[in-house]
N, C-alpha and C positions, 0 to 999 in steps of 0.2 A: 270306268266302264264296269257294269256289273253282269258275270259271266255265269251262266251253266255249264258246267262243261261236263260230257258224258260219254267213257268210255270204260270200258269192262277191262282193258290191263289195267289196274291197280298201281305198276309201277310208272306207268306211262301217263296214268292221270296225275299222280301225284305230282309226278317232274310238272309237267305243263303248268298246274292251279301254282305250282313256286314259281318258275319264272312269272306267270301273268301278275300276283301278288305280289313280287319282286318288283314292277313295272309300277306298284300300287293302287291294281286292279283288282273286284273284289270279286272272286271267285268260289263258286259252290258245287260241287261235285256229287255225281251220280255216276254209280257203277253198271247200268244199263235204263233203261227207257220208262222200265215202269216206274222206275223211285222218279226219274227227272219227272215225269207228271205226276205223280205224288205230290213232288214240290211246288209246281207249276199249280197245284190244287189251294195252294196255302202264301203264294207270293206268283204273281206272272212280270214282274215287274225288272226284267231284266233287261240287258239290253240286247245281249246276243247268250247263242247257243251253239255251242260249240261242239261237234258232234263226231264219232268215229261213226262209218257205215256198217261193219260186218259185228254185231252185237247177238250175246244171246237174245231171241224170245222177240226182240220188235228192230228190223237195223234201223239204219239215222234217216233213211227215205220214209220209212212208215213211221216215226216219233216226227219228225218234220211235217207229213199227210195229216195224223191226229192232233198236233198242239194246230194245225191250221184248222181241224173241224173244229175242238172242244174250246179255242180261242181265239175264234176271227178277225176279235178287234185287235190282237197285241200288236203291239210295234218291236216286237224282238227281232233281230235279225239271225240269220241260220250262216253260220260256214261250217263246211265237212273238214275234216282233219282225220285222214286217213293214209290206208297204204295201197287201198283200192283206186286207182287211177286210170280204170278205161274210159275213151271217150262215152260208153253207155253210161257208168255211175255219174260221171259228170251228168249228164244229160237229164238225168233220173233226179238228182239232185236239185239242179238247175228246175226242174219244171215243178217240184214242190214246193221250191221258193227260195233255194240257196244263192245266194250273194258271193259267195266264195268256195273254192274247193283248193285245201290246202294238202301235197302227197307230203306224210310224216317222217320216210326217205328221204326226199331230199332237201329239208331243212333242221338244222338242231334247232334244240326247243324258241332260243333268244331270237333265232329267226323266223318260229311262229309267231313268236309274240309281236314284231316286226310287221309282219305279212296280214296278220289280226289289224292291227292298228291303220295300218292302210286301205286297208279295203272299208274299214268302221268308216275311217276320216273320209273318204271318197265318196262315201252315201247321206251325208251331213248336208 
């Protein structure tokens, strides 16, 4: 599976992009929204996007609203991976196109990578 994954702790991206490469998934990291469309500008061929919601400058609801303007046809899929967990961000999430909302509390990382993998496998 080939990942975006985009969140602003640095320590928290790195863990995650090890386990998911650890799994043998190929993962490419951005530290907030504008580099992920940056990238997104030069490759959209991912499979999923992997996202925190409270980011500086754009959160994971609004880079989810604009990768659906600036790329309609992609077949990427969105899960949120966060610490935000009310039924609103759900909801907010869910209605820009998220497939998944994973809280970052209550999983160690091998159990995102897990919980990624099921939800990918379940939409196949």
């Amino acid at each position: 599976m080939k990942i975006l994954l985009v969140d602003d702790d640095t320590f928290l991206r790195d863990m995650y992009a090890i386990k998911f490469i650890e799994c043998g998934h190929d993962v490419t990291s951005a530290p907030h929204a504008a580099e992920a469309l940056r990238l997104l500008e030069t490759s959209d061929d991912f499979d999923l996007l992997l996202v925190d919601m409270i980011m500086p400058g754009m959160t994971g609801v609004e880079l989810m609203s604009e990768i659906r303007q600036v790329l309609p046809a992609t077949k990427m899929k969105f899960i949120v991976l966060s610490n935000q967990g009310q039924d609103q961000d759900v909801d907010e999430a869910t209605a820009v196109g998220a497939i998944g909302y994973i809280i970052k509390a209550q999983s160690v990382p091998s159990e995102v990578v897990k919980k990624v993998e099921e939800i990918m496998g379940n939409i196949k």
